[in-house]
C-alpha positions in Angstrom: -1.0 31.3 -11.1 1.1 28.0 -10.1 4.5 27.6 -11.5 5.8 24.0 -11.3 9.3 23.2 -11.8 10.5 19.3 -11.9 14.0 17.4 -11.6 15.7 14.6 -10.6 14.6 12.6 -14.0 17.3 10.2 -15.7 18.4 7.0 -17.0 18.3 4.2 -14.3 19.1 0.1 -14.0 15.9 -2.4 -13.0 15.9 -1.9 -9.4 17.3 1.5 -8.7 16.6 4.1 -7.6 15.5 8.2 -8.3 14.2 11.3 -6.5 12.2 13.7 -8.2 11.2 16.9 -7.1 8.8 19.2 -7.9 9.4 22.8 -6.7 5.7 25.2 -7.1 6.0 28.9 -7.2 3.6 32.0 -7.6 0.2 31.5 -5.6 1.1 28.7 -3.8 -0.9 29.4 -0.6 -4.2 28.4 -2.8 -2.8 24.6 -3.0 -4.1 21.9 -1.3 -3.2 19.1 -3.3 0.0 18.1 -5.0 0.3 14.8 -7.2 2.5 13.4 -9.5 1.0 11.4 -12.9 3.2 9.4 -15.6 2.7 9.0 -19.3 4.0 6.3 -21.0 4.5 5.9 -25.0 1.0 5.4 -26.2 -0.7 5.7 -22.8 -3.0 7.6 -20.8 -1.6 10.0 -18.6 -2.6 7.9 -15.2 -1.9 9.2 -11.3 0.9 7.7 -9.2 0.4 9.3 -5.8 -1.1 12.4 -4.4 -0.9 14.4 -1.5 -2.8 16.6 0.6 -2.0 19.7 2.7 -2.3 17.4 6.1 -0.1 14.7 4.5 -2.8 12.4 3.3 -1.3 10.5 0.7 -2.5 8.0 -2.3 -0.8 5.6 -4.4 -1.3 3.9 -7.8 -1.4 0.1 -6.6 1.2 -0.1 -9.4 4.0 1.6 -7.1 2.4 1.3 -3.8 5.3 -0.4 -1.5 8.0 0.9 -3.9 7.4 5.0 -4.5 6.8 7.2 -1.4 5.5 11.4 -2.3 6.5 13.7 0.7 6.4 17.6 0.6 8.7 20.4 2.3 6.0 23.1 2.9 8.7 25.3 3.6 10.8 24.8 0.5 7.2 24.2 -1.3 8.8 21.3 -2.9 7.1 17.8 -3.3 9.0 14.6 -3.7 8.3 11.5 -5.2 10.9 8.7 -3.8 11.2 5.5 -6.5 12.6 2.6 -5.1 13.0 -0.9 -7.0 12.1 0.5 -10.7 11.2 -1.8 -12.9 11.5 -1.0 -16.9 7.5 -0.3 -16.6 7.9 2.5 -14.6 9.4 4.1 -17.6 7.6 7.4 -18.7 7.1 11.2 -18.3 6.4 12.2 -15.1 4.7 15.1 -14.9 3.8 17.2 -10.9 0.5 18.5 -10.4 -1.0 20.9 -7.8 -4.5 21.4 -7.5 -6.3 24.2 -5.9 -10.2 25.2 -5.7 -10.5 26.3 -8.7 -7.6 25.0 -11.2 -5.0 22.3 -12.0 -1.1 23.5 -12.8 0.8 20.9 -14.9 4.8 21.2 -14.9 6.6 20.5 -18.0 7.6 16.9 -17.2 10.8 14.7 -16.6 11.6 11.8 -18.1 12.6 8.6 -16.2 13.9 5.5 -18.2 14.6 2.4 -16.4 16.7 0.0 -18.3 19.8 -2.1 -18.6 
């Protein structure tokens, strides 16, 4: 089992800026990828980046330029760095991690962008 704890979620102006983090516990040496996915009001839950065990990264073309996802192996923590929100960023953000045989979800955070 994968325990997947997020933060960093808030209330932010058009073209701020937030940090989530996403801290895994439990059996975390099964892992090998770790992703973070948004659901908006009346949306499908969609990806916004991944990341792999050797630092292979994705984006969304949505965010790609503005969000950066890095991971502290050591703190098993994964970060997704939002820079220049824009009131469509606005949803739950939820952190995955992945291993071989099953996906962990953590509860969420919500980020609202707005003035």
């Amino acid at each position: 089992q994968v325990q997947l704890v997020e933060s960093g979620g808030g209330l932010v102006q058009p073209g701020g800026s937030l940090r989530l983090s996403c801290a895994a516990s439990g059996s975390i040496s099964r892992i090998n990828t770790m992703g973070w996915y948004r659901q908006a009001p009346g949306k499908q839950r969609e990806l916004v980046a991944g990341i792999t065990n050797d630092g292979r990264t994705n984006y969304a073309d949505s965010v790609k330029g503005r969000f950066t996802i890095s991971r502290d192996n050591a703190k098993n923590t994964v970060y997704l760095q939002m820079n220049s929100l824009k009131s469509e960023d606005t949803a739950v953000y939820y952190c995955r991690a992945g291993t071989a045989w099953n996906v962990y979800w953590g509860q969420g955070t919500q980020v609202t962008v707005s003035s």
